[in-house]
N, C-alpha and C positions, 0 to 999 in steps of 0.2 A: 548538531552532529547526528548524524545516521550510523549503525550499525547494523549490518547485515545477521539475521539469527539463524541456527540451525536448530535441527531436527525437525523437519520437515520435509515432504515428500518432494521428490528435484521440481515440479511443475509448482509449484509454491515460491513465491518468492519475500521475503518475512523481513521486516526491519522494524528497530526500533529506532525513535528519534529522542534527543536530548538535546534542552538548552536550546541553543539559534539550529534552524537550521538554513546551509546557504545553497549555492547552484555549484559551491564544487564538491557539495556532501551529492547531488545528483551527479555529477558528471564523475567522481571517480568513485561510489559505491552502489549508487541505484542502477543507473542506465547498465553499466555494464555487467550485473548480476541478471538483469532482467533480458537483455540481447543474450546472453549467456545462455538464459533459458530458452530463448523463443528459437535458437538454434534444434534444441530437442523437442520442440511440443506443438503443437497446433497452436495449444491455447493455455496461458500462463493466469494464475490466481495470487493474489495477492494479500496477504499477511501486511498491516501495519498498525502499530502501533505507538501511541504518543505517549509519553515519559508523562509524572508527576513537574520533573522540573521543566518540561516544554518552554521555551522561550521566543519561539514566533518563527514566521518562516520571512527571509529577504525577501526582496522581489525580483530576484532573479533567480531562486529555488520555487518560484509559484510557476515560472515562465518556463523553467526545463519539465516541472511537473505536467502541465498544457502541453506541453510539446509531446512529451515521452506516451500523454493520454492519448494523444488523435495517432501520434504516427503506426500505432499498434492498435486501432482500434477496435475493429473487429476480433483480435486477439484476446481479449480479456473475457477471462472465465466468471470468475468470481473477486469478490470483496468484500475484507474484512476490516474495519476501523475499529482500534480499541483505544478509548479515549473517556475522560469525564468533562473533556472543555465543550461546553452547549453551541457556542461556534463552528467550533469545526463538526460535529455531528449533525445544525443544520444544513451545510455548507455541503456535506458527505449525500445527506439526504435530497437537495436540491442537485448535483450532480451525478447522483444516482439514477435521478430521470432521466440524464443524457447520455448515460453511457452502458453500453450492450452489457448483458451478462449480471449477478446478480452483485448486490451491494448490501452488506448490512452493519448496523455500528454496533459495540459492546462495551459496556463498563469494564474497568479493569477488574472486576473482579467475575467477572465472565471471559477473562481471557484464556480458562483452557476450551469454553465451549469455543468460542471464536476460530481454536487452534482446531477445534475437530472438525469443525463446520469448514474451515475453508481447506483443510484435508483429505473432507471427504469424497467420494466418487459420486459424480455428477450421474443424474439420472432419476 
C-alpha cells in the first residue's frame, strides 16, 4: 500500500509505502499525484519512503515504476529514499547513475534531514 504524505512544498511529491506494494497503489495514488504535479512545475522531486513493515513490491508495481521513470524523465529534480532495507538502497544507488537530477538514500532515522533536503531550493 502507498500513501500519499503532506506537508511538503506542491513540487514534492512524498509517499509512504506499507506491506505489498502493487501496480494499482501506482495507477490510483502515485501516477496521478505526480501528473498532478508536473501540471504545475518544470520539475517534480520526489519524497519516498519505505515502512518498517515493507513487504515487497509485485511485478507489475516495478513495471508502472519503469514506466512512470522514463516517461517524465527529464523532469525529475531530486530524490529522496528513506529506507534501512540494503536492497533497495543498492538498487536506488545503481539507478541513480541513470537517471537525471540528484538521488540520495536515508535511514529512517534521518528522515527529517531527508524531508529538508528534498524541500529545499535547488541551487
Amino acid at each position: 500500500m502507498i500513501e500519499v504524505l503532506t506537508d511538503f512544498p506542491d513540487e514534492v511529491a512524498a509517499f509512504v509505502c506499507h506491506g505489498h506494494v502493487t501496480k494499482d497503489d501506482y495507477e490510483t495514488v502515485v501516477i496521478p499525484d505526480i501528473e498532478k504535479r508536473l501540471l504545475n512545475h518544470d520539475k517534480v522531486r520526489i519524497y519516498y519512503e519505505i515502512g518498517s513493515d515493507f513487504g515487497g513490491f509485485d511485478p507489475g508495481a516495478m513495471w508502472e515504476d519503469t514506466k512512470l521513470g522514463f516517461s517524465h524523465f527529464l523532469r525529475w529534480e531530486r530524490f529522496a529514499v528513506v529506507t534501512d532495507i540494503e536492497w533497495i538502497k543498492q538498487t536506488v544507488k545503481f539507478v541513480g547513475f541513470l537517471m537525471p537530477g540528484e538521488l540520495r538514500t536515508f535511514t529512517p532515522t534521518q528522515a527529517e534531514e531527508a524531508r529538508a533536503w528534498v524541500s529545499a531550493e535547488s541551487g
